[in-house]
PDB file of N, CA, C and O in Angstrom:
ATOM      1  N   UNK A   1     -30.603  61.851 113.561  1.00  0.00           N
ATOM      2  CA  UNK A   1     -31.401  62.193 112.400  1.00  0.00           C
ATOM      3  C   UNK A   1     -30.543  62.174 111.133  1.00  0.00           C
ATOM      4  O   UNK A   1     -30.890  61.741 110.034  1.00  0.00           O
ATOM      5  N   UNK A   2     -29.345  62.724 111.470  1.00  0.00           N
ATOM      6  CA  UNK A   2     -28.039  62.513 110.516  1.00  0.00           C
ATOM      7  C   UNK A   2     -28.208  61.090 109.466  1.00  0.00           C
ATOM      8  O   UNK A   2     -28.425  60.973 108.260  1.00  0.00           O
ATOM      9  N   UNK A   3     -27.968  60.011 110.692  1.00  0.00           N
ATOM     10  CA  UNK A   3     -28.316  58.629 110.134  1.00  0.00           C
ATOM     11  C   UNK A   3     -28.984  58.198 109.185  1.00  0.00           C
ATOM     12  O   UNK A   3     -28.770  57.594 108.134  1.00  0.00           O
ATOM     13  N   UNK A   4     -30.134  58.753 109.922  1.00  0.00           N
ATOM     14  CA  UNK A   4     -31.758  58.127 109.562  1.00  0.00           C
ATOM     15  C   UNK A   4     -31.495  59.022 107.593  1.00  0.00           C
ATOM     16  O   UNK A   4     -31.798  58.252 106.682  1.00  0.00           O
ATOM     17  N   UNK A   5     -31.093  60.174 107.230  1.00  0.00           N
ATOM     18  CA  UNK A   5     -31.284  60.911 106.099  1.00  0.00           C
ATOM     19  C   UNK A   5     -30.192  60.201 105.343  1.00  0.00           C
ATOM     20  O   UNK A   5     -30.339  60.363 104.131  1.00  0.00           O
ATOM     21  N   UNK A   6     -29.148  59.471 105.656  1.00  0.00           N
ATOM     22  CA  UNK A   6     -28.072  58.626 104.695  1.00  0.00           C
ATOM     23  C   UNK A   6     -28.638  57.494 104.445  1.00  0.00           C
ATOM     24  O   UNK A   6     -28.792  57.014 103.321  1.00  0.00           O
ATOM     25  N   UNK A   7     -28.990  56.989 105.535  1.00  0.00           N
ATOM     26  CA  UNK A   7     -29.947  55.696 105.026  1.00  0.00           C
ATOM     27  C   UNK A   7     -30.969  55.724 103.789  1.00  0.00           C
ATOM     28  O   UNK A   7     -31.090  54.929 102.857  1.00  0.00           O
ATOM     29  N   UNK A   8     -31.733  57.018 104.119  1.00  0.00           N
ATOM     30  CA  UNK A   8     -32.503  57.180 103.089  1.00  0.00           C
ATOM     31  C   UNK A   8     -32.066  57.541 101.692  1.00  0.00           C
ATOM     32  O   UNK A   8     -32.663  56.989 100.768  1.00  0.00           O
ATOM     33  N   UNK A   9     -31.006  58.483 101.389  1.00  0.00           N
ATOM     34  CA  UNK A   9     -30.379  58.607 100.505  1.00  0.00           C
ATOM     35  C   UNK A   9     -29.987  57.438  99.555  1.00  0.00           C
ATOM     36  O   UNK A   9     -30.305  57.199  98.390  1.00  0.00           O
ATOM     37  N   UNK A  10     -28.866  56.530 100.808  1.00  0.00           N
ATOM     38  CA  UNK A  10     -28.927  55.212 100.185  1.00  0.00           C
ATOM     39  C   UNK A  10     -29.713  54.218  99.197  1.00  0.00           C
ATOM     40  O   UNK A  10     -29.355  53.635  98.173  1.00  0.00           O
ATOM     41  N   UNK A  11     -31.726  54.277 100.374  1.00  0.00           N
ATOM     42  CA  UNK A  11     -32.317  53.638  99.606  1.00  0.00           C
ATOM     43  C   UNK A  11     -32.865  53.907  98.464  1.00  0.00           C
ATOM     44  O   UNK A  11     -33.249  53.070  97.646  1.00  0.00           O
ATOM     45  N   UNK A  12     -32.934  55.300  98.343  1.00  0.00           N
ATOM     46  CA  UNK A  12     -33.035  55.924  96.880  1.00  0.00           C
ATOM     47  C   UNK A  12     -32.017  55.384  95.858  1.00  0.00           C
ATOM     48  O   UNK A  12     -32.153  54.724  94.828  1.00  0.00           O
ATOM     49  N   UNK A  13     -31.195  55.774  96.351  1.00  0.00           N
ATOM     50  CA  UNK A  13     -29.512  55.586  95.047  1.00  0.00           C
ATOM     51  C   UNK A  13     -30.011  54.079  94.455  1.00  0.00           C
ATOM     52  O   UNK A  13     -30.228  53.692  93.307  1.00  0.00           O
ATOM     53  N   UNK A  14     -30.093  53.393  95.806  1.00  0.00           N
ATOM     54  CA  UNK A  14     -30.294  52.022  95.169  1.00  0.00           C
ATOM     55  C   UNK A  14     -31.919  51.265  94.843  1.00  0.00           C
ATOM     56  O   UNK A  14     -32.194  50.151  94.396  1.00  0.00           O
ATOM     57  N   UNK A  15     -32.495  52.016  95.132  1.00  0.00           N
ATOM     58  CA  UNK A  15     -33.710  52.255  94.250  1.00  0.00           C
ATOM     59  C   UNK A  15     -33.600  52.342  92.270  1.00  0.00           C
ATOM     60  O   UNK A  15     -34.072  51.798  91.272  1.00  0.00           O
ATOM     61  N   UNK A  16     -32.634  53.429  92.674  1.00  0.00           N
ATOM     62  CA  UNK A  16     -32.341  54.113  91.432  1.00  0.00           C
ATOM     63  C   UNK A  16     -31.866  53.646  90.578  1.00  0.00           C
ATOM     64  O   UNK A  16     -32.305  54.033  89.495  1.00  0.00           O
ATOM     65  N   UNK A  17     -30.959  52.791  90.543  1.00  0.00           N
ATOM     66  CA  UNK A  17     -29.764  51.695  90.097  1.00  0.00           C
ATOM     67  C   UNK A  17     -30.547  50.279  89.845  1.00  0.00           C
ATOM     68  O   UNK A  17     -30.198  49.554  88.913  1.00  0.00           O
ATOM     69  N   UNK A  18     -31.716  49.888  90.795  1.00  0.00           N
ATOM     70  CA  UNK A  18     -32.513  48.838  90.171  1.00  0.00           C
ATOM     71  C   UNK A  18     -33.235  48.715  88.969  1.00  0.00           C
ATOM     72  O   UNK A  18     -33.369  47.832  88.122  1.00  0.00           O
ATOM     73  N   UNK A  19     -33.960  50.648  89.260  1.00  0.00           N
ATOM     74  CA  UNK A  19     -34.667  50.727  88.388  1.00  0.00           C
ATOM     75  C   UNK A  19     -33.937  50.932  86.923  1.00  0.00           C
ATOM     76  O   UNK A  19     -34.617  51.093  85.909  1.00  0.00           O
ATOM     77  N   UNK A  20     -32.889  50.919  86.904  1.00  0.00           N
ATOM     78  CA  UNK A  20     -32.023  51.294  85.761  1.00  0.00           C
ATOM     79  C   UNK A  20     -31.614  49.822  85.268  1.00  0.00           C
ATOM     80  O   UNK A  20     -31.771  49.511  84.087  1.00  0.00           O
ATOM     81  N   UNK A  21     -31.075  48.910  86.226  1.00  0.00           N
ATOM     82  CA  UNK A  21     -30.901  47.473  85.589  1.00  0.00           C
ATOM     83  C   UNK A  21     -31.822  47.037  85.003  1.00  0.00           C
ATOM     84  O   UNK A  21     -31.761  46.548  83.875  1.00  0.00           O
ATOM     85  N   UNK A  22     -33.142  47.190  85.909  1.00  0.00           N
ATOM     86  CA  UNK A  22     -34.424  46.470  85.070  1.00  0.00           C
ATOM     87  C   UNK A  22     -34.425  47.278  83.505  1.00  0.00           C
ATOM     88  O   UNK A  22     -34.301  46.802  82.376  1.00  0.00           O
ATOM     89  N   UNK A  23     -34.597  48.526  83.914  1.00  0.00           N
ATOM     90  CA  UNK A  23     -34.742  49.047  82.054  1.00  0.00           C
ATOM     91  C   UNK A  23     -33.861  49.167  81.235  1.00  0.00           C
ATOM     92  O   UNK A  23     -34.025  49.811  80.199  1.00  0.00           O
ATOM     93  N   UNK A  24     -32.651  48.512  81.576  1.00  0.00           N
ATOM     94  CA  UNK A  24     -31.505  47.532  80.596  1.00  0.00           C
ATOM     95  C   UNK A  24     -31.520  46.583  80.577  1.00  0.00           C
ATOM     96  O   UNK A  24     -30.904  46.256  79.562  1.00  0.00           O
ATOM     97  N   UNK A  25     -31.924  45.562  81.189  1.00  0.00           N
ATOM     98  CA  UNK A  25     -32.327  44.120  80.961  1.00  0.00           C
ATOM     99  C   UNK A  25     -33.773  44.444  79.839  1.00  0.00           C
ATOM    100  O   UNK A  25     -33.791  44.020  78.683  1.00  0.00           O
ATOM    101  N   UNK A  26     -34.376  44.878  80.167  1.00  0.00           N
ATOM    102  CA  UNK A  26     -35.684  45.072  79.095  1.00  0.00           C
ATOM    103  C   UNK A  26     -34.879  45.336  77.811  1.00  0.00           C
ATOM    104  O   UNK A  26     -34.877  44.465  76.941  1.00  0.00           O
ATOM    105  N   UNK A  27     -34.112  46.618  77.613  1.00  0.00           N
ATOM    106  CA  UNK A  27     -33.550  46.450  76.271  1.00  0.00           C
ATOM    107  C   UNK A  27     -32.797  45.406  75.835  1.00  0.00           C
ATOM    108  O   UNK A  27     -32.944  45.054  74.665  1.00  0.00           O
ATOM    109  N   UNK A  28     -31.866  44.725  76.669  1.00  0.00           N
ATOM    110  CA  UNK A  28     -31.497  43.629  75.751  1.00  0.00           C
ATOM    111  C   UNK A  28     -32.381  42.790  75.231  1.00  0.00           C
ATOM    112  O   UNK A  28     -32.171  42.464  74.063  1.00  0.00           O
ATOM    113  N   UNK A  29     -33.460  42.276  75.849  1.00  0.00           N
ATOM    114  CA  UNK A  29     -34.510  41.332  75.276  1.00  0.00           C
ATOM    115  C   UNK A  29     -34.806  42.566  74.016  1.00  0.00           C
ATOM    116  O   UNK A  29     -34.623  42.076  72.902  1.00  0.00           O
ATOM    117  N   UNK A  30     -35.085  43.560  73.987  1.00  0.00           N
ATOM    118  CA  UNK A  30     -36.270  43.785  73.093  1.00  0.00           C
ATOM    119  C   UNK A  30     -35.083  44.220  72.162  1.00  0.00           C
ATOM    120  O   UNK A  30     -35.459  44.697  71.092  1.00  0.00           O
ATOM    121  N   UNK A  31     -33.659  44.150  72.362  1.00  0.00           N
ATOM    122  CA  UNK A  31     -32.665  44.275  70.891  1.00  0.00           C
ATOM    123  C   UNK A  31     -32.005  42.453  70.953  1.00  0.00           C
ATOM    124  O   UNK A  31     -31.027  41.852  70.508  1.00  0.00           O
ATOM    125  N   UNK A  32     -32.781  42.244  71.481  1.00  0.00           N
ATOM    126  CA  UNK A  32     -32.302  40.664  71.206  1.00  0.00           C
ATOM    127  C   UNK A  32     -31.536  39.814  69.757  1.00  0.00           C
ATOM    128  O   UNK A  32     -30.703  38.920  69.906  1.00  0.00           O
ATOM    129  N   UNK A  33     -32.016  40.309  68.380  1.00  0.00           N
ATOM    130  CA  UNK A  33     -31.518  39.912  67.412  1.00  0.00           C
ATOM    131  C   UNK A  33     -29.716  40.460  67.506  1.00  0.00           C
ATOM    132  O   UNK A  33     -28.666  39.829  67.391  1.00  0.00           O
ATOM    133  N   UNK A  34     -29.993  41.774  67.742  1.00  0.00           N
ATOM    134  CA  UNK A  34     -28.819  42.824  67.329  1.00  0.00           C
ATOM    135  C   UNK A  34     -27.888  42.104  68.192  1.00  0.00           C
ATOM    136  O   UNK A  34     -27.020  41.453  67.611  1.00  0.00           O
ATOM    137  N   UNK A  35     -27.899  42.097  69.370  1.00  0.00           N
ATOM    138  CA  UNK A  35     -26.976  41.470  70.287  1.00  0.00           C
ATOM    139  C   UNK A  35     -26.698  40.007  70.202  1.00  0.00           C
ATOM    140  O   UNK A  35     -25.725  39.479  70.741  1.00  0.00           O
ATOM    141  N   UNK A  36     -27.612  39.368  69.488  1.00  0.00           N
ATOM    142  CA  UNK A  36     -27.341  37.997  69.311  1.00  0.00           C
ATOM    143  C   UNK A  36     -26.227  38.012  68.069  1.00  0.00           C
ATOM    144  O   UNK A  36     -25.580  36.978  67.903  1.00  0.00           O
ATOM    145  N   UNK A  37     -25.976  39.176  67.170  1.00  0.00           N
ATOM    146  CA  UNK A  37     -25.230  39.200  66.355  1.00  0.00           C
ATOM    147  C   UNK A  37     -23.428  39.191  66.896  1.00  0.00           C
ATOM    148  O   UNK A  37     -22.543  38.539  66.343  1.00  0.00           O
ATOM    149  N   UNK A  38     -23.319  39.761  67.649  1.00  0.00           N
ATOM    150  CA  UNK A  38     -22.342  40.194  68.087  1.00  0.00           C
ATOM    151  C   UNK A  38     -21.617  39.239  68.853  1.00  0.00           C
ATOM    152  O   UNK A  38     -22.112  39.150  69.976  1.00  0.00           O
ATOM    153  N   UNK A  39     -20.381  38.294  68.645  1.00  0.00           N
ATOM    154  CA  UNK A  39     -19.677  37.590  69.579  1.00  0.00           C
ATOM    155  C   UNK A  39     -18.289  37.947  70.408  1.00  0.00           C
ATOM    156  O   UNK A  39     -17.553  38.933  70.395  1.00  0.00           O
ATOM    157  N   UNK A  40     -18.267  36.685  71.141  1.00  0.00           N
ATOM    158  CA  UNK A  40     -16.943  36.940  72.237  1.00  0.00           C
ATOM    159  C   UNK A  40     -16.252  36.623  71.539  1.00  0.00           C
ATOM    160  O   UNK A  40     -16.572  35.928  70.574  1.00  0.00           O
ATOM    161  N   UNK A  41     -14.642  37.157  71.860  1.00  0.00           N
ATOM    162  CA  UNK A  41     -13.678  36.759  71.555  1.00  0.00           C
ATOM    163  C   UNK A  41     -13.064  35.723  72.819  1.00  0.00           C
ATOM    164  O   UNK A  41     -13.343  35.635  74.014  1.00  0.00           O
ATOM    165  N   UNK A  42     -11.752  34.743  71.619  1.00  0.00           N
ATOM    166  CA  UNK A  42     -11.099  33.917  72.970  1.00  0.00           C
ATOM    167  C   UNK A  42     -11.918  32.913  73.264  1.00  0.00           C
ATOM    168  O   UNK A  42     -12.515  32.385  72.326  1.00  0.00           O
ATOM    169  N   UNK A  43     -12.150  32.380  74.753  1.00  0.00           N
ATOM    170  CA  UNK A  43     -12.592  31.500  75.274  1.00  0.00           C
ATOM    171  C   UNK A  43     -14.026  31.544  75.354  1.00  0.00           C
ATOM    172  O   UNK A  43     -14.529  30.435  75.534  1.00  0.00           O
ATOM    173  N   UNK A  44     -14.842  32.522  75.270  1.00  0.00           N
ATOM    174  CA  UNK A  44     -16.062  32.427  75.288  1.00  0.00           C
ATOM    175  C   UNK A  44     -16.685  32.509  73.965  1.00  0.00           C
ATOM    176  O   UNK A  44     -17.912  32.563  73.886  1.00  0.00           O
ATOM    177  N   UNK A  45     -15.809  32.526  72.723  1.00  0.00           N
ATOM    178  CA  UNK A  45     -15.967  32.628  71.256  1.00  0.00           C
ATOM    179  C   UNK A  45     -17.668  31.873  71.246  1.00  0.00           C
ATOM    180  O   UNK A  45     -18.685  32.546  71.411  1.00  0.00           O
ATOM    181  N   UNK A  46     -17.664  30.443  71.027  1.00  0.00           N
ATOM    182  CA  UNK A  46     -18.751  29.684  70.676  1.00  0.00           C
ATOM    183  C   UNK A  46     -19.419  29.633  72.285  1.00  0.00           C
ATOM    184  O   UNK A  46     -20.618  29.371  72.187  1.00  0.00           O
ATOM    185  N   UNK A  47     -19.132  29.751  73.262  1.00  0.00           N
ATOM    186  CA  UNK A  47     -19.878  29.023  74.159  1.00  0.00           C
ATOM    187  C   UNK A  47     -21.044  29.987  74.988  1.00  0.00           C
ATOM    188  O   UNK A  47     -21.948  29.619  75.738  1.00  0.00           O
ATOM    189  N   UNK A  48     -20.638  31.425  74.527  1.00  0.00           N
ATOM    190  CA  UNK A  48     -22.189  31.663  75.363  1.00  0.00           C
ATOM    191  C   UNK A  48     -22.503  32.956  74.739  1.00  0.00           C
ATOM    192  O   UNK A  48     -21.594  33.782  74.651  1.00  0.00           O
ATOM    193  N   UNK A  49     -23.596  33.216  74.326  1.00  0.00           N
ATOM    194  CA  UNK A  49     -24.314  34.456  73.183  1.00  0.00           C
ATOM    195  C   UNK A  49     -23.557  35.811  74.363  1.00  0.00           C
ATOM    196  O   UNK A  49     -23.220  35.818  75.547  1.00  0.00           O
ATOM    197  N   UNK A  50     -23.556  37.001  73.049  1.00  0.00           N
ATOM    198  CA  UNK A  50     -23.012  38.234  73.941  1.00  0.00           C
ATOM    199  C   UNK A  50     -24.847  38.752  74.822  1.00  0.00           C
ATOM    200  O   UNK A  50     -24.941  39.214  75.960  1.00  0.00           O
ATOM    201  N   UNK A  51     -25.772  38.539  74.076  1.00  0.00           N
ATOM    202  CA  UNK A  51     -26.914  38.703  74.718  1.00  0.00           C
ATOM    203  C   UNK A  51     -26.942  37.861  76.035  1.00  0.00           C
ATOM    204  O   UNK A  51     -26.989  38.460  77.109  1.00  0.00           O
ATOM    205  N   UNK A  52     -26.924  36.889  76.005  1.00  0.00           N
ATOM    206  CA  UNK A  52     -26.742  35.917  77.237  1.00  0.00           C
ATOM    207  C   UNK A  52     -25.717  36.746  79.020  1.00  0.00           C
ATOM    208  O   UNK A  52     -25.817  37.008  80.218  1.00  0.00           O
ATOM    209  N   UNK A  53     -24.725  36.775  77.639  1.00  0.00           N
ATOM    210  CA  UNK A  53     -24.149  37.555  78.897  1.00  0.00           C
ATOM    211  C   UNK A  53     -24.066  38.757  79.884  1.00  0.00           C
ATOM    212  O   UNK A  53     -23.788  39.083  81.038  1.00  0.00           O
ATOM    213  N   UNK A  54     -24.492  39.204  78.667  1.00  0.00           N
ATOM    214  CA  UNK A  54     -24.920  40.731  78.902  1.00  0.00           C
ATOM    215  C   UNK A  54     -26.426  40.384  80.106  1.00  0.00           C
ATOM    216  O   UNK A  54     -26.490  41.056  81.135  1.00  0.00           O
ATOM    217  N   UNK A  55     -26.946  39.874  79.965  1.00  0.00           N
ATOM    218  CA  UNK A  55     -28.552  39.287  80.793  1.00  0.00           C
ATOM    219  C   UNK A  55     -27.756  38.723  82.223  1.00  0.00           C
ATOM    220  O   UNK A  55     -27.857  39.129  83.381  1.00  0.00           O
ATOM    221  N   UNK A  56     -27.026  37.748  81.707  1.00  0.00           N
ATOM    222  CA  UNK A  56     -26.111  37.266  83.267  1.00  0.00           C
ATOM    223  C   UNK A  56     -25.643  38.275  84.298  1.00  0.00           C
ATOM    224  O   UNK A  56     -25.727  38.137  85.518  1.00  0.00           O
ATOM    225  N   UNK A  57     -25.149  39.287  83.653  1.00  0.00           N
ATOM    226  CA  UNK A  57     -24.034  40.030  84.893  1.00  0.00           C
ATOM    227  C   UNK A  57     -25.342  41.130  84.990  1.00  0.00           C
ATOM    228  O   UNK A  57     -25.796  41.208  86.132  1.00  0.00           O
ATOM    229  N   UNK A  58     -25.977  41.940  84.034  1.00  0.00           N
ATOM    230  CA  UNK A  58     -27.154  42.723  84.844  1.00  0.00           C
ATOM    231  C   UNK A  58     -28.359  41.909  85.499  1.00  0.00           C
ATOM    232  O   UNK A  58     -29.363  42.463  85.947  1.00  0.00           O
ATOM    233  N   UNK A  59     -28.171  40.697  85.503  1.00  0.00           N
ATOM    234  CA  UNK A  59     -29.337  39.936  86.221  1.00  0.00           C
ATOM    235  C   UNK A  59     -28.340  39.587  87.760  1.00  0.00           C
ATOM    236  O   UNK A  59     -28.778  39.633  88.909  1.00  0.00           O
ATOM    237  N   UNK A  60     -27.254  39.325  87.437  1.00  0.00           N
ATOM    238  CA  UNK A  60     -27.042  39.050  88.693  1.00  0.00           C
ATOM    239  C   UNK A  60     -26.210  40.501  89.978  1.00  0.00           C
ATOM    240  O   UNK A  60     -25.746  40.405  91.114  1.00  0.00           O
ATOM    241  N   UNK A  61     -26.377  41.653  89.048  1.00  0.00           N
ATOM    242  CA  UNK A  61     -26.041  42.661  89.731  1.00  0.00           C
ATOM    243  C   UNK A  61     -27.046  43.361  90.178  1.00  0.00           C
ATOM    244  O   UNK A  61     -26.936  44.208  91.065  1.00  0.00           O
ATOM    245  N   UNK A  62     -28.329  42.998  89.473  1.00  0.00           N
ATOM    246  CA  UNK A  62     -29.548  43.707  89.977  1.00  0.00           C
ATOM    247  C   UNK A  62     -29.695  42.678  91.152  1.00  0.00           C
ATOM    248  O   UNK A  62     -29.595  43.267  92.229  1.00  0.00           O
ATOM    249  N   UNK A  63     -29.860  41.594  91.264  1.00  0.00           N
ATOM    250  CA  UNK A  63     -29.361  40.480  92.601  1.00  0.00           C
ATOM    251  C   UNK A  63     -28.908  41.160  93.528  1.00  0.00           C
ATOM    252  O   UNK A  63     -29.610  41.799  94.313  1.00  0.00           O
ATOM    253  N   UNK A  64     -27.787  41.107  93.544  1.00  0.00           N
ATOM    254  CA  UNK A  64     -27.297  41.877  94.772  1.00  0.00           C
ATOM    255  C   UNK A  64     -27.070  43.169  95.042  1.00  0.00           C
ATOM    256  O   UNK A  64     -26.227  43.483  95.882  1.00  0.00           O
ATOM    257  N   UNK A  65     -27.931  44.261  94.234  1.00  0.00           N
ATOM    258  CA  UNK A  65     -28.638  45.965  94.881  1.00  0.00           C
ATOM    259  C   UNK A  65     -29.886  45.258  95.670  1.00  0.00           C
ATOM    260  O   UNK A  65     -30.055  45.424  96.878  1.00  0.00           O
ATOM    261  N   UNK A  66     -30.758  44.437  94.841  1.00  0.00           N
ATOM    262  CA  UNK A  66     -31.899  44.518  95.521  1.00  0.00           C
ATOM    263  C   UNK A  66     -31.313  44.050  97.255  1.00  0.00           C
ATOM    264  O   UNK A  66     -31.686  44.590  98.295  1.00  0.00           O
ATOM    265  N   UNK A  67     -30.256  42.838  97.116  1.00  0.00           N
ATOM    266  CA  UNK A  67     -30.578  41.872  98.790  1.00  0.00           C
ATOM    267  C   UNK A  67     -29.803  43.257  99.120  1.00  0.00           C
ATOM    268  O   UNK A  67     -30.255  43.397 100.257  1.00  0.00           O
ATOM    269  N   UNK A  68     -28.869  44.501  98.920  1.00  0.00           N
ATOM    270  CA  UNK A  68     -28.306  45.590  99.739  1.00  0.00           C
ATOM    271  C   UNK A  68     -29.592  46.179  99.855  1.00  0.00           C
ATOM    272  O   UNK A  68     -29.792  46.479 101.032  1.00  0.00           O
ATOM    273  N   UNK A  69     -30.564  46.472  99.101  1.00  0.00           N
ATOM    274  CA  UNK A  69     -31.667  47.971  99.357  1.00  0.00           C
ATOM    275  C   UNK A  69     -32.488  46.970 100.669  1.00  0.00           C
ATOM    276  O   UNK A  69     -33.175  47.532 101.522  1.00  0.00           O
ATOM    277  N   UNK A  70     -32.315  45.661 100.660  1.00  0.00           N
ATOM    278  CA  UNK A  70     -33.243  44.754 101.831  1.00  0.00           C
ATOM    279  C   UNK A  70     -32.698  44.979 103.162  1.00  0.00           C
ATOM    280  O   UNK A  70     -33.247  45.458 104.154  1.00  0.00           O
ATOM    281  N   UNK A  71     -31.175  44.418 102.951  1.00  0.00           N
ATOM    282  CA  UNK A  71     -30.218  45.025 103.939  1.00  0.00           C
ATOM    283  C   UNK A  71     -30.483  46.112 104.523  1.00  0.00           C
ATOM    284  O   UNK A  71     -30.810  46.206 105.707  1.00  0.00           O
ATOM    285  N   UNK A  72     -30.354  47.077 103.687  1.00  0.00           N
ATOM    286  CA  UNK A  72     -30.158  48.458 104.048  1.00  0.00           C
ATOM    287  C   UNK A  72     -31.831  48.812 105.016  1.00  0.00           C
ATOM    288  O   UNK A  72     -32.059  49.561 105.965  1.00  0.00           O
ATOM    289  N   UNK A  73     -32.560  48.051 104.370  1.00  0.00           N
ATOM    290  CA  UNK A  73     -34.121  48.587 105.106  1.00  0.00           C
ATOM    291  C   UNK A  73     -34.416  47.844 106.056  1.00  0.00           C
ATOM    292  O   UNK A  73     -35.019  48.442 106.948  1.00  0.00           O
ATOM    293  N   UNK A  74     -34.238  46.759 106.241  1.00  0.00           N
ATOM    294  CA  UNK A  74     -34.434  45.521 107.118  1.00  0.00           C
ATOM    295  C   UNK A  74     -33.469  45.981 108.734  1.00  0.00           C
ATOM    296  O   UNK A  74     -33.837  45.729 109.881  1.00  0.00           O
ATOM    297  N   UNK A  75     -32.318  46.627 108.350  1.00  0.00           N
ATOM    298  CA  UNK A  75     -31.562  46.783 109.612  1.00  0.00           C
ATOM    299  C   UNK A  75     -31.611  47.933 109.508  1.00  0.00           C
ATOM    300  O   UNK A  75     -30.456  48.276 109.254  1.00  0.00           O
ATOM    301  N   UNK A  76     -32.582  49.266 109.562  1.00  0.00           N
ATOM    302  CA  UNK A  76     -32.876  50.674 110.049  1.00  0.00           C
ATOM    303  C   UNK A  76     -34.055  50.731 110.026  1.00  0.00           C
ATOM    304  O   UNK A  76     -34.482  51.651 110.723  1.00  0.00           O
ATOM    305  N   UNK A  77     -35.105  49.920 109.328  1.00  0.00           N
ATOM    306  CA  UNK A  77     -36.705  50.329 109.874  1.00  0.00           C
ATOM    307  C   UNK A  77     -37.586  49.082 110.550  1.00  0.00           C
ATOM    308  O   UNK A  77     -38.798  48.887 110.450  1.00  0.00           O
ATOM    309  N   UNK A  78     -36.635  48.342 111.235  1.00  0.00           N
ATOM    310  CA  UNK A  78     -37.403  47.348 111.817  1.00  0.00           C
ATOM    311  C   UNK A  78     -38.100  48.249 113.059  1.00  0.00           C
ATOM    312  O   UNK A  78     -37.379  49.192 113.384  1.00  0.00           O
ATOM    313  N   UNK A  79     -39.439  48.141 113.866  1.00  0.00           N
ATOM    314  CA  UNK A  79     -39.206  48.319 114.994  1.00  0.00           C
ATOM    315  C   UNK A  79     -38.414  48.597 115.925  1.00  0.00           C
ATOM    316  O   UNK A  79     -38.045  49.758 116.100  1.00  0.00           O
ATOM    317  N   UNK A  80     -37.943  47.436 116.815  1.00  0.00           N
ATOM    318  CA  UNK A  80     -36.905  47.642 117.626  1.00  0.00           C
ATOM    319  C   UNK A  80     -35.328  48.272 117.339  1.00  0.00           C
ATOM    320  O   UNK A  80     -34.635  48.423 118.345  1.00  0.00           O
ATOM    321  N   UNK A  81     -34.904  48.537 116.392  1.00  0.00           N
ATOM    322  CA  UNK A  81     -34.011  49.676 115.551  1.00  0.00           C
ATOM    323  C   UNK A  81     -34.483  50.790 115.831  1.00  0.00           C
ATOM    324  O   UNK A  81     -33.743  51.527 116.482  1.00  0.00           O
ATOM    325  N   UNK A  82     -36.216  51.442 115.352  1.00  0.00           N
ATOM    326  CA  UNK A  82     -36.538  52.569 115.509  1.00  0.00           C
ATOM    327  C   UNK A  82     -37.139  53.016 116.871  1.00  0.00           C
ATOM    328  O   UNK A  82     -37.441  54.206 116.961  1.00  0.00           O
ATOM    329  N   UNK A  83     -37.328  52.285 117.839  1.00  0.00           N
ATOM    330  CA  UNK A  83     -37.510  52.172 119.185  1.00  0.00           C
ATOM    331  C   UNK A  83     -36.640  52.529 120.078  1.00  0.00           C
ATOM    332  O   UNK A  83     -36.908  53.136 121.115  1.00  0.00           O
ATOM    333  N   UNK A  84     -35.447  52.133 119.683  1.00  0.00           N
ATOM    334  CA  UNK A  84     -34.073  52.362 120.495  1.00  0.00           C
ATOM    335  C   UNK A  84     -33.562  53.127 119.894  1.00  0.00           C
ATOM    336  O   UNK A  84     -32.867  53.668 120.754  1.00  0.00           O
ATOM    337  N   UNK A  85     -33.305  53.773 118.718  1.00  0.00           N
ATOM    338  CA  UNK A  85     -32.796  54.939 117.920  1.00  0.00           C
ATOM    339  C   UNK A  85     -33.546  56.076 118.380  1.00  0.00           C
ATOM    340  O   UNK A  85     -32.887  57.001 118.854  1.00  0.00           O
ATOM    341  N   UNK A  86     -34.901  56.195 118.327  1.00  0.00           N
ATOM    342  CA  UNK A  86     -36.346  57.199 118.832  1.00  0.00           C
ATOM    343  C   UNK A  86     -36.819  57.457 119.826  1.00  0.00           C
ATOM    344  O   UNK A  86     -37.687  58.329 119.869  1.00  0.00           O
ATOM    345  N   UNK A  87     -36.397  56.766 120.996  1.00  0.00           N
ATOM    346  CA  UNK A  87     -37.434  56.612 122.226  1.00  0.00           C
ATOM    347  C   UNK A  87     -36.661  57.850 123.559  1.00  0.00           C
ATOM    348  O   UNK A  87     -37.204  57.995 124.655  1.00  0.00           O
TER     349      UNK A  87
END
């Protein structure tokens, strides 16, 4: 039962953390000018908006919470997981 309540914990946390990327990805679009103001230094000077980037790494970190919260549910509430854990 130990298990079964970390798991769940887990899928909360990372519940939690999605729902937080999504409603920072929403603000960058909706401060879109402001952030379009603002550039990189160095090598990324001209080649890619700080909005852009900022969208890249929380788009692709909300990516991989969601395939962990799938992970995480896919291998503790399948059936045969809770069959042989329960029975």
């Amino acid at each position: 039962m130990n298990k079964l309540r970390n798991v769940i914990q887990t899928l909360f946390h990372l519940e939690t953390q999605i729902k937080f990327q999504i409603e920072t990805l929403n603000k960058v679009f909706e401060n879109d000018k402001i952030l379009n103001q603002i550039k990189h230094d160095g090598f990324f000077k001209n080649k890619i908006s700080f909005r852009d980037s900022l969208n890249s790494i929380i788009s692709n970190y909300t990516i991989i919470s969601f395939c962990s919260f799938l992970e995480e549910y896919t291998k503790f509430f399948t059936p045969s997981y809770v069959e042989a854990e329960f029975s």
